[in-house]
C-alpha positions as a Markdown table, in Angstrom:
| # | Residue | x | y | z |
|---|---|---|---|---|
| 1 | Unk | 11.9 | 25.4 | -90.5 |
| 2 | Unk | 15.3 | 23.8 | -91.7 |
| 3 | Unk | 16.8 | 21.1 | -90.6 |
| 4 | Unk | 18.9 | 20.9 | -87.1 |
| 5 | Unk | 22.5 | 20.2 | -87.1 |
| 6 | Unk | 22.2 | 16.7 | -86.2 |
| 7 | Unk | 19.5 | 15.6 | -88.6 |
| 8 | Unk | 20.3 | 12.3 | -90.2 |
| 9 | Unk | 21.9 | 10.9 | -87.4 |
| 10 | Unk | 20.6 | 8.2 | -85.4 |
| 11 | Unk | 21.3 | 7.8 | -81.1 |
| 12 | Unk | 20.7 | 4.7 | -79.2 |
| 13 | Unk | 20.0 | 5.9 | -75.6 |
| 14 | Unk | 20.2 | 3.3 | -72.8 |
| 15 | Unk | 20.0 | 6.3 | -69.5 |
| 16 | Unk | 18.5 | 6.4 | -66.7 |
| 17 | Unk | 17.7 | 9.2 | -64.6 |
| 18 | Unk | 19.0 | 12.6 | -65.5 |
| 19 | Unk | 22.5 | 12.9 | -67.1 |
| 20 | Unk | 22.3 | 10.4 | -70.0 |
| 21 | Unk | 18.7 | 11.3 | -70.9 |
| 22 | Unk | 19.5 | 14.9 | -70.9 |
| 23 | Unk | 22.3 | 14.4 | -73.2 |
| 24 | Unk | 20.1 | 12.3 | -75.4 |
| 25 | Unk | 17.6 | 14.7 | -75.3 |
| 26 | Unk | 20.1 | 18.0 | -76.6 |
| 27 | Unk | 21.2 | 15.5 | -79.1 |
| 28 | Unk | 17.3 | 14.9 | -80.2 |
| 29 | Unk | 16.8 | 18.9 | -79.9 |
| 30 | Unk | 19.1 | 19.1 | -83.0 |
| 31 | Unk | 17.4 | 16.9 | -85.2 |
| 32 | Unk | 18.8 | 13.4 | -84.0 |
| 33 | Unk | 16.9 | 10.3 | -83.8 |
| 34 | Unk | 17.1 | 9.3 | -80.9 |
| 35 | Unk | 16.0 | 6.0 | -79.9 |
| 36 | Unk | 15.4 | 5.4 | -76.2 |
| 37 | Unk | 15.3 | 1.8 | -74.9 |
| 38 | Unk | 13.5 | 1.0 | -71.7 |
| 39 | Unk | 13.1 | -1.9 | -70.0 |
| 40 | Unk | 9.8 | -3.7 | -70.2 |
| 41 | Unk | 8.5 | -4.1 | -66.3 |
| 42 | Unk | 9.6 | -0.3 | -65.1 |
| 43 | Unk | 11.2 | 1.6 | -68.1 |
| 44 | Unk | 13.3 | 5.0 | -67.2 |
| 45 | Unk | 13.8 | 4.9 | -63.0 |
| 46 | Unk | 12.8 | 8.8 | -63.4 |
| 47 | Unk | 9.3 | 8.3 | -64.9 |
| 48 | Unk | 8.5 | 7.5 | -60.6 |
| 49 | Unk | 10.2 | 10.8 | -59.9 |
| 50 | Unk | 8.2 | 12.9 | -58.2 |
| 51 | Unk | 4.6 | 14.2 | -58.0 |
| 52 | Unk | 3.1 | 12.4 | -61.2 |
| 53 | Unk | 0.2 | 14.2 | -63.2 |
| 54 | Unk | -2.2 | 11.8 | -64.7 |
| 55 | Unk | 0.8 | 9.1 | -64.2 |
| 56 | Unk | 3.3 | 11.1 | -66.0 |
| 57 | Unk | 6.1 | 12.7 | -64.3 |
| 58 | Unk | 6.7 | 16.3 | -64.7 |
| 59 | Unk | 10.6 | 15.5 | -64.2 |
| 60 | Unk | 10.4 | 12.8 | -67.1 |
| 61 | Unk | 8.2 | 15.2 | -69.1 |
| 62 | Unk | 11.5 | 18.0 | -69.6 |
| 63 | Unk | 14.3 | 15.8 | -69.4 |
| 64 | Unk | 13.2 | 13.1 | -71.9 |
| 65 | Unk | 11.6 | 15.2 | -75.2 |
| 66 | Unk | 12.3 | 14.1 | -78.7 |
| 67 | Unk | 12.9 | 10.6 | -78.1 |
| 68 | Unk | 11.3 | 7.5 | -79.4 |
| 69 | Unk | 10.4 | 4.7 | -76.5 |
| 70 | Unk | 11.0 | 0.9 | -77.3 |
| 71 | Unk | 10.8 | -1.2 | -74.1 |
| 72 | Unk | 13.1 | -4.0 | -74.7 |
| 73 | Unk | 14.6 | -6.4 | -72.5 |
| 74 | Unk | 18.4 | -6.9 | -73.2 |
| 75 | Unk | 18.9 | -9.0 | -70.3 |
| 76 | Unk | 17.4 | -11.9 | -72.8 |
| 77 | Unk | 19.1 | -13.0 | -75.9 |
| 78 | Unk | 16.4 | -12.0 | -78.0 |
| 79 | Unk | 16.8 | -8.4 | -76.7 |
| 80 | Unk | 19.7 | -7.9 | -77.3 |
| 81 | Unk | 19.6 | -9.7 | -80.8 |
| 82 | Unk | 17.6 | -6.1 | -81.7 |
| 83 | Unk | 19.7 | -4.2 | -79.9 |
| 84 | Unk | 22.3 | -5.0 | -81.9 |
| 85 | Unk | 20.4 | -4.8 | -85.0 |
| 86 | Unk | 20.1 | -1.4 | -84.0 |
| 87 | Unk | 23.5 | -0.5 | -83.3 |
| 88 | Unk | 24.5 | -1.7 | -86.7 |
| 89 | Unk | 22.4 | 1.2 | -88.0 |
| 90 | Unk | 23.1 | 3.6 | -86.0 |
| 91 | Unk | 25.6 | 6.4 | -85.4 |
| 92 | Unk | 25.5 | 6.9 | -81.3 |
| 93 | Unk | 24.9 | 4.6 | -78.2 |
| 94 | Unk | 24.8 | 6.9 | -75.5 |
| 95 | Unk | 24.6 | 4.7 | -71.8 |
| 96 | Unk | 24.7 | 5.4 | -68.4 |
| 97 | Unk | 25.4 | 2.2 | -66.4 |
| 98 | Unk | 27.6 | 1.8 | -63.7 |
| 99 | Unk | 31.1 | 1.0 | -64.8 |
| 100 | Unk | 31.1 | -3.0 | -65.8 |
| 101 | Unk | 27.4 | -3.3 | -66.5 |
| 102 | Unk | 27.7 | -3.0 | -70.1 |
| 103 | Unk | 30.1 | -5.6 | -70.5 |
| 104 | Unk | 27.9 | -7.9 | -68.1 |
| 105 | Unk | 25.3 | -7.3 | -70.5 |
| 106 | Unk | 27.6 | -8.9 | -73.5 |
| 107 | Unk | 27.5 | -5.1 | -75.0 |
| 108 | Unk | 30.8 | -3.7 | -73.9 |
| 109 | Unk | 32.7 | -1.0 | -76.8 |
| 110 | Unk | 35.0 | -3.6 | -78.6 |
| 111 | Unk | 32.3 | -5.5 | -79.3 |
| 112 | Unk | 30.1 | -3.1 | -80.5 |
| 113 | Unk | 32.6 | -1.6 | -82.8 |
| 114 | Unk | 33.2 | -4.8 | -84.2 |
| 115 | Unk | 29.6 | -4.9 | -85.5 |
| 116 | Unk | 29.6 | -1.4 | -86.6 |
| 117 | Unk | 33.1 | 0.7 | -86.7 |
| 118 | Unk | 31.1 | 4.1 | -87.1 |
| 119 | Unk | 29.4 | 3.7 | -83.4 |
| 120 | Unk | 30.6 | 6.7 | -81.1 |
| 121 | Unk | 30.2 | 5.1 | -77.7 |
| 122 | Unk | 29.7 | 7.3 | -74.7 |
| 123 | Unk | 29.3 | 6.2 | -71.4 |
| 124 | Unk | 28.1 | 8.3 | -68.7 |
| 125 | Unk | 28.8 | 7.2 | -64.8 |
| 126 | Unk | 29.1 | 8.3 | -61.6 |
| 127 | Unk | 32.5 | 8.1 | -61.1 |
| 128 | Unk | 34.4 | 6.6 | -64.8 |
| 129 | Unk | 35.0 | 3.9 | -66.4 |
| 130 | Unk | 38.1 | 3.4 | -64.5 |
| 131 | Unk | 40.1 | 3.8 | -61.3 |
| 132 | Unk | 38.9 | 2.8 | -57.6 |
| 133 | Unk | 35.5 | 4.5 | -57.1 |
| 134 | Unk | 34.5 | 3.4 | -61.1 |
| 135 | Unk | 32.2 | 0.4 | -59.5 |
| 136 | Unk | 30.6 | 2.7 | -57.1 |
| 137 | Unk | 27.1 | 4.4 | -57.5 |
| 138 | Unk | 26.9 | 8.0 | -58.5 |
| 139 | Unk | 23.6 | 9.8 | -57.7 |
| 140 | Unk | 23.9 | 13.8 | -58.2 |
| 141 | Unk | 23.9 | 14.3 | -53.9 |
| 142 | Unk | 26.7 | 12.3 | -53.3 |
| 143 | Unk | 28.7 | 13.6 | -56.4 |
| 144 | Unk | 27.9 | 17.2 | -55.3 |
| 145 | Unk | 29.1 | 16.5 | -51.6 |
| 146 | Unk | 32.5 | 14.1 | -52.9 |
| 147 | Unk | 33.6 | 17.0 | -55.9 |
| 148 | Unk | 33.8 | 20.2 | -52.8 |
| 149 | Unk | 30.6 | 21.7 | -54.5 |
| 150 | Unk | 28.6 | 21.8 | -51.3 |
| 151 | Unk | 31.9 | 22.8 | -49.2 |
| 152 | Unk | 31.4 | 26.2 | -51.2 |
| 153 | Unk | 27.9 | 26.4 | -51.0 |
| 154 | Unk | 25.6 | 27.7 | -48.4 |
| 155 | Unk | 26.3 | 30.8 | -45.8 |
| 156 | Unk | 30.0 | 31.3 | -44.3 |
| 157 | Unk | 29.2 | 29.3 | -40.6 |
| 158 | Unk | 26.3 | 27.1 | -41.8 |
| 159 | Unk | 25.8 | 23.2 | -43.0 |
| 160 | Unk | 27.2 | 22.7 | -46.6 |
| 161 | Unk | 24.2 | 22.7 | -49.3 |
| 162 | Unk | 23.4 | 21.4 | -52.5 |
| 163 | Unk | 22.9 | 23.3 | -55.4 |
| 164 | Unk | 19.0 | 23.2 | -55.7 |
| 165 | Unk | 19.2 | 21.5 | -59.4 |
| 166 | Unk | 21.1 | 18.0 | -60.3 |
| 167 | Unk | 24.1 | 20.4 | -61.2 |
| 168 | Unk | 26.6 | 17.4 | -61.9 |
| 169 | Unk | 24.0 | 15.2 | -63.9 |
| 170 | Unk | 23.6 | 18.8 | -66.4 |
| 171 | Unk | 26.9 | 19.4 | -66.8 |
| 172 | Unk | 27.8 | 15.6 | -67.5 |
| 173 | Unk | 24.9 | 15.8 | -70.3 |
| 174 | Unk | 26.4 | 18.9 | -71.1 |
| 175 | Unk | 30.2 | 17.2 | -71.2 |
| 176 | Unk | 28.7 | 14.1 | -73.1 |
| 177 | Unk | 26.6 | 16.1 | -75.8 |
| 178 | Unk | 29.4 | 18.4 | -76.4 |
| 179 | Unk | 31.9 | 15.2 | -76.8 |
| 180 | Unk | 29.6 | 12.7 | -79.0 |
| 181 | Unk | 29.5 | 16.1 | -81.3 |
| 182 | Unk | 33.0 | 16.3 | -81.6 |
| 183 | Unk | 33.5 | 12.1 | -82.0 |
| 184 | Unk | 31.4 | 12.5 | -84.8 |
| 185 | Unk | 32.9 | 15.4 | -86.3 |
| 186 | Unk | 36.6 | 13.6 | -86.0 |
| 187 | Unk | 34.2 | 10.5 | -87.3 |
| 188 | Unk | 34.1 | 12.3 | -90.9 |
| 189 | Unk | 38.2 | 12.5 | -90.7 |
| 190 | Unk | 39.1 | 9.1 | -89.1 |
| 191 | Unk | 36.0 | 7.0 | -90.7 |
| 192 | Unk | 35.6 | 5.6 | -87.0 |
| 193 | Unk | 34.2 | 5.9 | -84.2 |
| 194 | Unk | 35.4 | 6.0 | -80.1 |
| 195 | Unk | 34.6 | 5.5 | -77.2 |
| 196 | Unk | 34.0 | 8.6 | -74.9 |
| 197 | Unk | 34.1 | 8.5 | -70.8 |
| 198 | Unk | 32.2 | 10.9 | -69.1 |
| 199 | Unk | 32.0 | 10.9 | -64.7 |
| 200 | Unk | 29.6 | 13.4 | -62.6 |
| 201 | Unk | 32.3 | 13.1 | -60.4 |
| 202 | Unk | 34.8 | 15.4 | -63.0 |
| 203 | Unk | 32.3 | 17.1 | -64.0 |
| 204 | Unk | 31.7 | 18.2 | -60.2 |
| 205 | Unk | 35.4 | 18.5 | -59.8 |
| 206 | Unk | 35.3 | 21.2 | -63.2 |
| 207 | Unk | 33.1 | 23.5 | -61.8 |
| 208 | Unk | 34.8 | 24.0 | -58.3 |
| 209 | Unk | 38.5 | 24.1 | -61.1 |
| 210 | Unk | 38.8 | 27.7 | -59.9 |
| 211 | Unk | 39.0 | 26.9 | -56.3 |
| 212 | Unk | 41.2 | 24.1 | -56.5 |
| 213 | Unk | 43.5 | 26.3 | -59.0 |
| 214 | Unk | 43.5 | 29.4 | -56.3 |
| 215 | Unk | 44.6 | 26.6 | -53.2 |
| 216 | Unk | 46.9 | 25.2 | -54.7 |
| 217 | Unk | 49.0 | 29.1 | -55.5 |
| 218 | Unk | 47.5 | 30.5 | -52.4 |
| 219 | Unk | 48.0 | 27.8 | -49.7 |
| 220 | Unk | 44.2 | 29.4 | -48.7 |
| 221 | Unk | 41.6 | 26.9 | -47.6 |
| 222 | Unk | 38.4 | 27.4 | -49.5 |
| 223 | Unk | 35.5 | 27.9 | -47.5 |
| 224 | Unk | 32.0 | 28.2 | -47.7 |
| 225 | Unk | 30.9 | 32.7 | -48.4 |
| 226 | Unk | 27.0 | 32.2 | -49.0 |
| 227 | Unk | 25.8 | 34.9 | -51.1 |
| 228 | Unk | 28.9 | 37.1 | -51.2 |
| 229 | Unk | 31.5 | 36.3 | -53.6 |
| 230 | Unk | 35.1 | 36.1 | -52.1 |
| 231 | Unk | 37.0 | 37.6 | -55.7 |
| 232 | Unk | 35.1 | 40.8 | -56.3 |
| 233 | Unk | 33.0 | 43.5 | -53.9 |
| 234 | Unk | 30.6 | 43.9 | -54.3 |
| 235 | Unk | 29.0 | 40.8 | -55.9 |
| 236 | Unk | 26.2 | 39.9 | -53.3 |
| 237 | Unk | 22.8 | 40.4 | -52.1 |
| 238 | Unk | 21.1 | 43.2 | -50.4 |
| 239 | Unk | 18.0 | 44.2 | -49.1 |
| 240 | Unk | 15.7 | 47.5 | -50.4 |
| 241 | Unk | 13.2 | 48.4 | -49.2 |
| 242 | Unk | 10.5 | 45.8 | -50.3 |
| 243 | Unk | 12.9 | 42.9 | -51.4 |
| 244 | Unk | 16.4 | 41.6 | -52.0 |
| 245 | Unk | 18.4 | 42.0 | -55.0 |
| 246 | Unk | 21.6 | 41.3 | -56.5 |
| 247 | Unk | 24.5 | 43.7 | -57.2 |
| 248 | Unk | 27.3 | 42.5 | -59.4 |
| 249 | Unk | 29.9 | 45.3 | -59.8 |
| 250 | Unk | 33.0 | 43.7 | -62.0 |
| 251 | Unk | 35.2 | 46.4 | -62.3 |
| 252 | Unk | 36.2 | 49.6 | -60.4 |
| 253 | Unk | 34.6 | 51.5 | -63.3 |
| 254 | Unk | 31.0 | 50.0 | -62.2 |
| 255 | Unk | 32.3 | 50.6 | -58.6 |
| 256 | Unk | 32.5 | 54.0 | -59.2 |
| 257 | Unk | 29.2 | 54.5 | -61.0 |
| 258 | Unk | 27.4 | 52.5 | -57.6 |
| 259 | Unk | 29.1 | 55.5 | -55.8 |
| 260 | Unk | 27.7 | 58.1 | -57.5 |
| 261 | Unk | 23.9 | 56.2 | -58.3 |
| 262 | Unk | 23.6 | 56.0 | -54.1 |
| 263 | Unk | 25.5 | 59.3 | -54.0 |
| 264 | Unk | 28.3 | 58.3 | -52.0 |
| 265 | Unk | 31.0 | 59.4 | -54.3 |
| 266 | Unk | 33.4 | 59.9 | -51.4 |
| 267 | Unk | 33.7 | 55.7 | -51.2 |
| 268 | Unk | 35.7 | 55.8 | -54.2 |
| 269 | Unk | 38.5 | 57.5 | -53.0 |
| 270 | Unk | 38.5 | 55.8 | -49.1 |
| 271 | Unk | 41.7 | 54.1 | -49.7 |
| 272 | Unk | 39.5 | 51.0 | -48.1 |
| 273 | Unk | 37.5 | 50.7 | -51.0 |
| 274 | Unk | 39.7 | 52.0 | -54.1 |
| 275 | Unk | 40.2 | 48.8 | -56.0 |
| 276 | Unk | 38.9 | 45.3 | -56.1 |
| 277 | Unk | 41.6 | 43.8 | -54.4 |
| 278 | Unk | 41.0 | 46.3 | -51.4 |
| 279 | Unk | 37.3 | 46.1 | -51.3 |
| 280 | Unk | 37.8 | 42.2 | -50.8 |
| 281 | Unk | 39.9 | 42.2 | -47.9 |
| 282 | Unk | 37.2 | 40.7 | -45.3 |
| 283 | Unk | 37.7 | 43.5 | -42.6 |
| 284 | Unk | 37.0 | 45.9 | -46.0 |
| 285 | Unk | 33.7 | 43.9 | -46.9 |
| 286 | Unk | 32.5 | 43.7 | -44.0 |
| 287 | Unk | 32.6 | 48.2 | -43.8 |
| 288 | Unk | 31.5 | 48.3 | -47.1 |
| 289 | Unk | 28.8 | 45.9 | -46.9 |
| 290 | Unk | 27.1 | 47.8 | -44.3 |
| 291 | Unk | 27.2 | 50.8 | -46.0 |
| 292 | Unk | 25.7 | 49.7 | -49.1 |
| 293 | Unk | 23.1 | 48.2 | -47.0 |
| 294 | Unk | 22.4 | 51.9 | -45.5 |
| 295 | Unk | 22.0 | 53.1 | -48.9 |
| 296 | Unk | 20.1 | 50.3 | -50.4 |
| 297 | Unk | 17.4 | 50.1 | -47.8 |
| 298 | Unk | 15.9 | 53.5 | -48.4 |
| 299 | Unk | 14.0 | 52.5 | -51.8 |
| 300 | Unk | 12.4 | 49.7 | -53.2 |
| 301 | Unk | 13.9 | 47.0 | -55.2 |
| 302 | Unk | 12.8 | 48.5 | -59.0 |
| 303 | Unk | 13.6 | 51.4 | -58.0 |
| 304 | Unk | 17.1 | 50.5 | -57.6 |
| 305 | Unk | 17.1 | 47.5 | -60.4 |
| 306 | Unk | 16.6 | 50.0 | -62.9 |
| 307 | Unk | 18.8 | 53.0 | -61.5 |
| 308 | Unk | 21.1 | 50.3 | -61.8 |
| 309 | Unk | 20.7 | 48.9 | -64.7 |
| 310 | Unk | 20.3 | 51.9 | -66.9 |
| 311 | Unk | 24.2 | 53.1 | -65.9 |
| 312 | Unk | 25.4 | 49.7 | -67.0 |
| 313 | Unk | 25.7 | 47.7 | -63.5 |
| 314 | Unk | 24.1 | 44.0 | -63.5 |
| 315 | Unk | 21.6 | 44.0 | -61.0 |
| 316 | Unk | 17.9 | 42.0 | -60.7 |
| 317 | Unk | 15.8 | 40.8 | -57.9 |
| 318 | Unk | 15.4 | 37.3 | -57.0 |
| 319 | Unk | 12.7 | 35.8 | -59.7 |
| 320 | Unk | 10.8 | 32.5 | -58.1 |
| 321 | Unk | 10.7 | 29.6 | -60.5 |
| 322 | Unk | 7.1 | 30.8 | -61.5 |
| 323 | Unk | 8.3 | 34.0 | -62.0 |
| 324 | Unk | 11.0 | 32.7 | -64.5 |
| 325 | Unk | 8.3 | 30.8 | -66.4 |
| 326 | Unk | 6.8 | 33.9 | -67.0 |
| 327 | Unk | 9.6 | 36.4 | -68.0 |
| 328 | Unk | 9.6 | 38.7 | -70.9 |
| 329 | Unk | 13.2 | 37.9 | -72.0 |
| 330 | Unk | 12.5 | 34.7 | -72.6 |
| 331 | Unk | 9.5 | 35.1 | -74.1 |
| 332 | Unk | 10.7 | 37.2 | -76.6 |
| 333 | Unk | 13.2 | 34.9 | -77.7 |
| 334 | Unk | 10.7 | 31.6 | -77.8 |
| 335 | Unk | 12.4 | 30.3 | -74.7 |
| 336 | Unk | 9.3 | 28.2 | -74.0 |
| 337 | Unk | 7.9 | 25.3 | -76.5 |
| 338 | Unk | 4.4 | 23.6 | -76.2 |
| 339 | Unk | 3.9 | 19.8 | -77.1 |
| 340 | Unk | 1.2 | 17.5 | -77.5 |
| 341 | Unk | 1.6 | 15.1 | -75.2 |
| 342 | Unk | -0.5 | 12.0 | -75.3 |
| 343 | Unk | -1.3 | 11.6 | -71.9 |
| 344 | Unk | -0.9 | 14.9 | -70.5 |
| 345 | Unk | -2.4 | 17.1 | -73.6 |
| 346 | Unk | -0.7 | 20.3 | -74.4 |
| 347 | Unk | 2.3 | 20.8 | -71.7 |
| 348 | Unk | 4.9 | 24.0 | -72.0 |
| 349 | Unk | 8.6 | 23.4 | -71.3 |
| 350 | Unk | 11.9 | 25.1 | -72.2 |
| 351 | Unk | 12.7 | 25.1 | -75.3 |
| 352 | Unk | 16.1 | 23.8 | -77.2 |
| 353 | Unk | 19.4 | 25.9 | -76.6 |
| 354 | Unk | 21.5 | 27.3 | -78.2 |
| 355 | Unk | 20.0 | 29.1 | -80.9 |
| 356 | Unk | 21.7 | 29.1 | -84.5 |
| 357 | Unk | 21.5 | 31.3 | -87.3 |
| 358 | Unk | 20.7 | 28.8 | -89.9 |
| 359 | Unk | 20.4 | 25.3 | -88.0 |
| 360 | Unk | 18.7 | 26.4 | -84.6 |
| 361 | Unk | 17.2 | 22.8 | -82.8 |
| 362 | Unk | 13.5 | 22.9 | -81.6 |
| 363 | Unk | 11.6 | 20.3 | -79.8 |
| 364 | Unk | 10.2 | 18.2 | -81.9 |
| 365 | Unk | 8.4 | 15.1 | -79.7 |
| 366 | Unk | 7.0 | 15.4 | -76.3 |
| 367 | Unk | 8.5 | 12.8 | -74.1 |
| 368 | Unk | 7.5 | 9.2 | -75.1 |
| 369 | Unk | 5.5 | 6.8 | -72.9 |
| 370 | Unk | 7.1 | 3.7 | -72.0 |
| 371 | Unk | 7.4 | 1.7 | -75.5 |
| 372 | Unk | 5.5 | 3.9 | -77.5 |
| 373 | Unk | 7.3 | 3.4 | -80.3 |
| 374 | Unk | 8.0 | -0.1 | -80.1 |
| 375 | Unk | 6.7 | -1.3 | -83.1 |
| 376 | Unk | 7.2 | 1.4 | -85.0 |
| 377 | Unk | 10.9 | 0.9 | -84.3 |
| 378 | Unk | 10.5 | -2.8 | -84.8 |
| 379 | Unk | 9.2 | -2.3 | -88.3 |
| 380 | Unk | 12.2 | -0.1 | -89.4 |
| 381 | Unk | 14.4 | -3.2 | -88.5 |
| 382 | Unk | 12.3 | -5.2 | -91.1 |
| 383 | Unk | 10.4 | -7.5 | -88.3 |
| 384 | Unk | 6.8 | -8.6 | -89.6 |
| 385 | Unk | 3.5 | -8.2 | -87.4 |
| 386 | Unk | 4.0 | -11.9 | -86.7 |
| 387 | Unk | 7.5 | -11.6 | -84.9 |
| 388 | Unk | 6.3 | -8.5 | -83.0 |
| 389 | Unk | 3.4 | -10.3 | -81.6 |
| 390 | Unk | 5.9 | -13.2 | -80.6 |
| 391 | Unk | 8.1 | -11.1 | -79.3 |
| 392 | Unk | 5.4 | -9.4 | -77.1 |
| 393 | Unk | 4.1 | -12.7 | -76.4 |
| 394 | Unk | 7.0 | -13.9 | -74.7 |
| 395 | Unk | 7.6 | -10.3 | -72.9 |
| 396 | Unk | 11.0 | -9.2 | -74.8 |
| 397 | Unk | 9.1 | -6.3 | -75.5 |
| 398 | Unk | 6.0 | -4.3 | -74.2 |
């Protein structure tokens, strides 16, 4: 297999949780080395997450592949004497402190660019580095609830819900991946590194963009529509005979194709239901949604799914999570990858994305135990047998 894009360079990872881990992790799925520090008495506050299997955490298990583990205390002097040593050899520090910790620490961005002008420095919080929230704590709920996502989620005159997946943790990996890929790339122009500033709270506040963008032209308040989607009709669920599914019709082309696969051609020329923009008008929806629902009640949900599907209009049923695990999709294109982990033995998971033509990722390590790698990482630094038992000895490192 050939190399991953990122082979050769070297990530410090100092997360906890979900969003800096995960953005360690894609950085690891592309051939990085990515070095995880831990502390010594509890390591990753994520590895508790959960139901644990044999002491493991599944949650840890996906979100914390192709890592190496050193538990190190950098609260001590002697700690952070290695971290540094570290940082001077590698390319990344990747941390997700609140704002001001770092800096507590004696390990804030000037001074780790002083030691090593190459570091790209990303720092992942809750709400910045900056501004009046940027000492606050940022767990995914109350970044979810604070950027209007769960104002737009749940049914139209029910409680506001959260997305059933740490949404803004993945898209601040996501954000943070993307930028310490682009740091490095302007790295080869500039010869230096920079620090980059990722917040859940943005990264909350970029998925509901749309919304804000329509309010501010419309002067419309933007309120919760469940399973319906308030720009396009219809875009919702329904239920067949057996089970619900999905339509998605984009276009009046598709719109008209529905018409004619539930053989109500006459719909397309009701002057309710003619274009988008008249199919959306909520008086209009609500008519239109009932008659679909007529029509899609009188056969089961395959039945439809591939009517559908074979004139062009997305349609699917409502997969469980176990049912995803088992999809032929993505098992046809290796969507699943199986490691050998050393407590849990061989465990499946989902497998590095995107794929490349030349340089696809692939994972590589399970996820680490807490300080697995210790020494190992120890004796890359040059430290004999004799410091790493003192070091032990004394509790800097486990």
């Amino acid at each position: 297999m050939k190399s991953g894009p990122l082979e050769g360079i070297r990530v410090l990872e100092l997360g906890t949780a979900v969003a800096g881990p995960l953005c360690a992790a894609l950085l690891g799925d592309m051939g990085a080395d990515v070095i995880k520090i831990e502390a010594p008495d509890h390591g990753d506050d994520s590895r508790r997450w959960g139901t644990t299997v044999k002491g493991e955490s599944p949650y840890f298990v996906q979100y914390n592949r192709d890592k190496r583990s050193i538990a190190l205390d950098i609260r001590r002097e002697e700690g952070r004497a290695i971290l540094l040593k570290l940082v001077r050899r590698s390319d990344v520090l990747i941390e997700n402190f609140r704002a001001g910790t770092m800096k507590r620490l004696g390990l804030s961005y000037p001074l780790l660019r002083r030691l090593n002008r190459k570091i790209v420095y990303c720092s992942v919080s809750g709400f910045g580095q900056t501004g009046p929230y940027s000492r606050l704590g940022g767990y995914d709920a109350i970044i979810q609830a604070l950027s209007g996502l769960m104002s737009v989620t749940g049914e139209a005159n029910g409680p506001p819900l959260r997305v059933g997946v740490p949404i803004t943790d993945i898209l601040a990996a996501l954000y943070a991946a993307f930028s310490v890929t682009l740091a490095l790339l302007a790295r080869h122009r500039t010869k230096s590194g920079q620090l980059i500033d990722v917040s859940l709270f943005e990264s909350g506040v970029s998925a509901v963009s749309q919304w804000i963008t329509i309010s501010n032209l419309t002067g419309a308040t933007v309120r919760r529509f469940g399973n319906s989607y308030p720009l396009l009709a219809p875009y919702e669920l329904f239920q067949t005979k057996d089970r619900p599914i999905v339509v998605a019709v984009g276009n009046d082309e598709l719109w008209a194709k529905l018409c004619r696969i539930i053989e109500r051609e006459d719909l397309v020329s009701d002057p309710r239901f003619r274009s988008n923009p008249d199919r959306i008008i909520p008086a209009n929806r609500e008519i239109l949604t009932g008659i679909l629902q007529q029509a899609l009640i009188k056969r089961p949900s395959d039945s439809w799914v591939i009517a559908l599907r074979d004139v062009g209009i997305p349609a699917g049923v409502i997969n469980s999570v176990e049912d995803v695990a088992h999809d032929p999709q993505l098992r046809a294109r290796g969507d699943f990858a199986e490691v050998n982990h050393s407590m849990l033995g061989k465990v499946e998971i989902v497998a590095a994305l995107p794929k490349f033509s030349d340089t696809s990722g692939r994972i590589r390590l399970p996820s680490p135990l807490l300080g697995e790698h210790t020494d190992e990482v120890l004796r890359e630094l040059g430290l004999s047998r004799r410091e790493i038992l003192g070091l032990r000895k004394s509790g800097i490192i486990r």
